[in-house]
C-alpha positions as CSV (number, residue, x, y, z in Angstrom):
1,X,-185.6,65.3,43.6
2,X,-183.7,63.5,46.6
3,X,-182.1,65.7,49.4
4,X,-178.9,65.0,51.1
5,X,-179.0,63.5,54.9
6,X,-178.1,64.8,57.7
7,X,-177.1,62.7,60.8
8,X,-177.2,63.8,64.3
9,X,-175.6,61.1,66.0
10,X,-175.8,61.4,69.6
11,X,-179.2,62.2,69.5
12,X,-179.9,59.2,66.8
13,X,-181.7,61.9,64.3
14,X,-181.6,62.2,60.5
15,X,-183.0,65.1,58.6
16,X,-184.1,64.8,54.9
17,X,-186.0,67.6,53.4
18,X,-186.4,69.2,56.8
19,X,-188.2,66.2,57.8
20,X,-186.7,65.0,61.1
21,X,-186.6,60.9,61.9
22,X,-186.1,59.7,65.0
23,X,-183.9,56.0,64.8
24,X,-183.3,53.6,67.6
25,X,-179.7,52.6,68.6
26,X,-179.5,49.5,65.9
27,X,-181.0,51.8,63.1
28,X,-178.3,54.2,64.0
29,X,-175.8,51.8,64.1
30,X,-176.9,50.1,60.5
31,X,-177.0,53.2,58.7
32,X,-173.1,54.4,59.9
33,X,-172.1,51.1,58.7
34,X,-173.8,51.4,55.6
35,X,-172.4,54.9,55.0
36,X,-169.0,54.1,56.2
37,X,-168.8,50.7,53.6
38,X,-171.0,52.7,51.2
39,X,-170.7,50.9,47.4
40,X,-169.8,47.7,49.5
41,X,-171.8,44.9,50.0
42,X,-172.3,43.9,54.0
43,X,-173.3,40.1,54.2
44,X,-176.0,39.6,56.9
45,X,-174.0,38.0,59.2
46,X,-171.2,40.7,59.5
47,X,-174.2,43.1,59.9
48,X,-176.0,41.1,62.8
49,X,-172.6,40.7,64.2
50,X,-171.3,44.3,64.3
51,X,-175.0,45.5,65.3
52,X,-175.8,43.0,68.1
53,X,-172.3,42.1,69.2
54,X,-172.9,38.0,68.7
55,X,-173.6,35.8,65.4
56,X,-174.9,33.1,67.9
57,X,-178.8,32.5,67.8
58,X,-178.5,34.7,63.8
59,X,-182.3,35.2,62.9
60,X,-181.8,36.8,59.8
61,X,-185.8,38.1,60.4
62,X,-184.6,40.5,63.2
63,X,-182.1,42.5,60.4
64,X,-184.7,42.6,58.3
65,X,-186.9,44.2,60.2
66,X,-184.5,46.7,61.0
67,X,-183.6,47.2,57.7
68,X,-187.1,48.0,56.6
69,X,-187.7,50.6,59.2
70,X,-184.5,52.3,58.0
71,X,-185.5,52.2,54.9
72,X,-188.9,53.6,55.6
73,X,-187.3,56.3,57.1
74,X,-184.8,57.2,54.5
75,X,-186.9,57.2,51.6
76,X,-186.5,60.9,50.7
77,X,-183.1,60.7,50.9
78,X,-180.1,60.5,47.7
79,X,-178.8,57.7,49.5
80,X,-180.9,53.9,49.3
81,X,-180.1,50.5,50.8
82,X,-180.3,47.8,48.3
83,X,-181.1,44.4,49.1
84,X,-178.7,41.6,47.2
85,X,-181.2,38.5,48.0
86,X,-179.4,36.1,49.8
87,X,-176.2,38.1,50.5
88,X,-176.5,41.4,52.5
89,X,-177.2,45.3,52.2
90,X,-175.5,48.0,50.6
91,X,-175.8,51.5,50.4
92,X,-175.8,53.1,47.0
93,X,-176.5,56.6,45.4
């Protein structure tokens, strides 16, 4: 059974099933867009945009890799980030 998160925000921690994840800055900032456009599909550029403040030099590799980190460390959770292939992210139930 999947557990609900729980988001410490200043101190970038989540906590699922009393297991405690540290994220970094942009993991923190991916996952509070995702939960605040949850159901909503984020393109990738809109993503690297509000994340690294520029859609100049776009490597979509970089959000990926962020992506899977956060994904990694969300994987107990009732929450998961689907992938639309060629699109974006979004966060679903």
């Amino acid at each position: 059974m999947k557990s609900k998160i729980k988001i410490n925000e200043y101190d970038r921690i989540t906590k699922v099933k009393g297991k405690i994840e540290n994220l970094t800055k942009k993991e923190m900032y991916l996952l509070l867009l995702l939960l605040k456009n949850q159901g909503k599909l984020l393109n990738y550029k809109y993503l690297f945009e509000k994340v690294w403040g520029y859609e100049k030099d776009f490597h979509i590799h970089t959000l990926e890799c962020q992506i899977s980190n956060l994904k990694k460390k969300l994987k107990f959770c009732n929450k998961k980030i689907k992938t639309v292939r060629g699109s974006g992210y979004k966060l679903i139930d």
